[in-house]
C-alpha positions in Angstrom: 24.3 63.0 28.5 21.2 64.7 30.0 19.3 64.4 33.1 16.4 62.5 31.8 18.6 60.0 30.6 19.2 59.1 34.5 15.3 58.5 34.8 14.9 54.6 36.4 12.3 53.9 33.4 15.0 54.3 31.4 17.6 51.8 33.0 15.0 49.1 33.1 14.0 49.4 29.4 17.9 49.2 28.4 18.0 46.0 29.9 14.7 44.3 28.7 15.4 44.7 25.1 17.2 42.1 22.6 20.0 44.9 21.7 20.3 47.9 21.3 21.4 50.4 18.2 23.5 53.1 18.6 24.2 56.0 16.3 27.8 56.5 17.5 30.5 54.8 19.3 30.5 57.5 22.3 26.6 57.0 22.5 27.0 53.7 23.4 30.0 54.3 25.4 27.4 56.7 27.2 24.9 53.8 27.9 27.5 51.5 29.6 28.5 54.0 31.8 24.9 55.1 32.8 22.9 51.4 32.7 26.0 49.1 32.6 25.2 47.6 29.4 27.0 45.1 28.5 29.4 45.3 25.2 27.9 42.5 23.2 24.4 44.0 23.7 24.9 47.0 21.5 25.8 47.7 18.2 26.6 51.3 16.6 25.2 51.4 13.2 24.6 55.0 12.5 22.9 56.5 9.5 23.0 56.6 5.7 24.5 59.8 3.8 23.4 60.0 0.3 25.8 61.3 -1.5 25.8 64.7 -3.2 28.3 67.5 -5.1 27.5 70.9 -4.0 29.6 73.9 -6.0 31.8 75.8 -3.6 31.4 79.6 -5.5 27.8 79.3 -6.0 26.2 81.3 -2.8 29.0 83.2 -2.4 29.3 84.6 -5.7 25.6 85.2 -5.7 25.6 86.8 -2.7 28.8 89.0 -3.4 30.4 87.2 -0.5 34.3 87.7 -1.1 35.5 87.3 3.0 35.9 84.1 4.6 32.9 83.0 6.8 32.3 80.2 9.2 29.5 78.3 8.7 26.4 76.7 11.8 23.6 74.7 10.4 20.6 73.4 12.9 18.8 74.5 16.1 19.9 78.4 17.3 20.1 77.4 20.7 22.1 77.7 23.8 22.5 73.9 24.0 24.0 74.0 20.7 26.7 75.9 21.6 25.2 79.2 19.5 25.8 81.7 22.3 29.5 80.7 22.9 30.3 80.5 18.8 28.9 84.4 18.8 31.2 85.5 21.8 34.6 83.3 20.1 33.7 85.1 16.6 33.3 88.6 18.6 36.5 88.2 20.4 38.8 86.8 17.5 37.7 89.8 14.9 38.7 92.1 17.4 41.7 90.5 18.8 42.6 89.5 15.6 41.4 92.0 12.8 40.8 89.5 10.7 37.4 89.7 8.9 35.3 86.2 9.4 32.3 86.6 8.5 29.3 83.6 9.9 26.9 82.2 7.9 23.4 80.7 9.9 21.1 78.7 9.0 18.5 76.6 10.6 15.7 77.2 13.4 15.6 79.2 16.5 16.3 82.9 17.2 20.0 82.9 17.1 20.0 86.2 19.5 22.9 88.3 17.5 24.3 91.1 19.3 23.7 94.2 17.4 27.4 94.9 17.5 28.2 91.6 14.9 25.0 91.9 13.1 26.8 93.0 10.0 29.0 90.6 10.3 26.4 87.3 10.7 24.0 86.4 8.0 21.7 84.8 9.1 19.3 82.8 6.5 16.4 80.6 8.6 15.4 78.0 7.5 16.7 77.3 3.8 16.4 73.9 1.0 18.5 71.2 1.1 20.7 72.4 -2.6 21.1 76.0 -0.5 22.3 74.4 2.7 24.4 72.2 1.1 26.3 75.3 -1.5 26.5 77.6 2.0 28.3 74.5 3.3 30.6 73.9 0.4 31.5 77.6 0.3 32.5 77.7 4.0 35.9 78.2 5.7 35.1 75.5 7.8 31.9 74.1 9.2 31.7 74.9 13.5 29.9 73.4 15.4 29.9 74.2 19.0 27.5 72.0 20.4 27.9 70.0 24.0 25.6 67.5 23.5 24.8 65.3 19.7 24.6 61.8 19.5 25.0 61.2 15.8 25.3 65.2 14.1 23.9 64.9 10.8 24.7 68.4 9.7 28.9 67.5 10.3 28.4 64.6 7.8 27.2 66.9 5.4 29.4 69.2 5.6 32.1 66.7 4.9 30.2 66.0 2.3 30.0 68.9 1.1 33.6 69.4 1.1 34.1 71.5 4.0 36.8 70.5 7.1 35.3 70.9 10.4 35.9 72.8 13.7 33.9 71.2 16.8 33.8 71.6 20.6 36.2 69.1 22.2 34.2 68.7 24.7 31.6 66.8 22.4 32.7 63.4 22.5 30.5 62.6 19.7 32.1 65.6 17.3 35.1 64.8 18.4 35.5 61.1 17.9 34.1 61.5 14.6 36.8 64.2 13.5 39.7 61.4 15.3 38.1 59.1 13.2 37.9 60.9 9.9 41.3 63.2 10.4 38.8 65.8 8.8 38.2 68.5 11.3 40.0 70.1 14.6 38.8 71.1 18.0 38.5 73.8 20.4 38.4 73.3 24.3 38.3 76.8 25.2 39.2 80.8 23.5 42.1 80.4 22.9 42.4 77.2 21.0 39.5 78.6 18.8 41.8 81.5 17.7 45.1 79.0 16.9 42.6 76.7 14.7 40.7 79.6 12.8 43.8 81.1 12.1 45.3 77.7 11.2 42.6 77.6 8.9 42.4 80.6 7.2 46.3 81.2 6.5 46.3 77.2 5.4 44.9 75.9 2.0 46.5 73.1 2.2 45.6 72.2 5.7 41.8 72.8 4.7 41.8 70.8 1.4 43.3 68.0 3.4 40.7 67.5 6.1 37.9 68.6 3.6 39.2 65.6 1.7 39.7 63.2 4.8 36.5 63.8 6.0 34.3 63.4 2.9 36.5 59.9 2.4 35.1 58.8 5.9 31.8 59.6 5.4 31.4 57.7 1.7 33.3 54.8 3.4 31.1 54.6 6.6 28.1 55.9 6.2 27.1 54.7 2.2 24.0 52.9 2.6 25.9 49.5 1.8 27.6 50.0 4.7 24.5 51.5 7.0 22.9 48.0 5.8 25.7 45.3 6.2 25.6 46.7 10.0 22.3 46.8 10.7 22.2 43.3 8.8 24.5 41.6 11.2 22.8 43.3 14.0 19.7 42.0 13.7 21.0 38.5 13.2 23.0 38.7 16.0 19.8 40.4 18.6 17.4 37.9 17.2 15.5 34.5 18.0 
């Protein structure tokens, strides 16, 4: 939900097409409200997530990482939420005294504050097989982002076999951890500090929405699936 998307070109060209294909329910929730679209004109088919197994000790135990660390995968920017997740981790180590660590990765200048620098690894841009171990090893995967329309990097997470903590305010991260049951949310300070701490004093409550949330993304987003939707789609938008 960005300005540009209020541009008149873009109301027109909604209504020309055949259909439309979204990547998410809010997304096309989003394009009724802004172009009146009808219902039967869209269709949310999303993406495919290959499957993979990613080993849960490996980076940590080459990197001799034996505290607990939150893991952010993408564009360092303030869009993304990047700013906000280095203030939450700031204030809950020192309110808290608990020792999180947060594990980067991805492009941008992240702009850590020298006093959390020891605290925030920060590894760029990294492989696919290193992404997906960082991941696996994780506390939880955060993402504090206001604005996604699909987020590929939650998926793989889930994947990955990490549960998930997202901005509430995200309709798109949110619906998809209502959906899966695999991650919680934060709307504001405090409700960051009662998850994180749900989190880390809960192995339980981890391995249960690690679990839930890799069982919704092999059920929804396997090609087979990505397919049979965009299958019925296009028979449905066409001559």
């Amino acid at each position: 939900d960005e300005p540009f998307a209020r541009l008149s070109v873009f109301h027109s060209i909604f209504h020309r097409v055949a259909g439309l294909l979204f990547n998410s329910e809010p997304e096309r929730k989003l394009a009724e409200r802004l172009y009146g679209i009808p219902r039967d004109k869209g269709a949310v088919v999303g993406m495919g997530i290959d499957p993979f197994e990613a080993d849960p000790t490996a980076w940590p135990r080459r990197e001799g990482m034996e505290q607990p660390y939150l893991v952010y995968s993408g564009r360092r920017e303030p869009m993304k939420g990047i700013p906000l997740l280095l203030d939450y981790l700031y204030a809950f180590r020192c309110r808290t005294g608990r020792d999180v660590k947060l594990v980067l990765t991805g492009s941008g200048d992240p702009g850590i504050p020298p006093v959390l620098k020891p605290h925030v690894h920060d590894l760029g841009f990294v492989s696919e097989t290193l992404k997906r171990e960082v991941m696996a090893g994780a506390l939880a995967f955060c993402h504090p982002s206001l604005y996604e329309s699909f987020s590929i990097v939650l998926l793989e997470a889930w994947m990955a076999g990490t549960p998930a903590l997202v901005r509430a305010s995200c309709e798109v991260l949110r619906h998809h951890c209502e959906k899966s049951g695999g991650g919680l949310w934060f709307r504001h300070y405090p409700d960051f500090e009662e998850c994180l701490l749900r989190l880390l004093d809960s192995p339980e409550l981890r391995k249960a929405l690690a679990t839930a949330g890799r069982c919704y993304v092999l059920r929804e987003y396997a090609w087979p699936a990505i397919v049979s939707r965009l299958l019925e789609a296009l028979n449905r938008f066409g001559p």
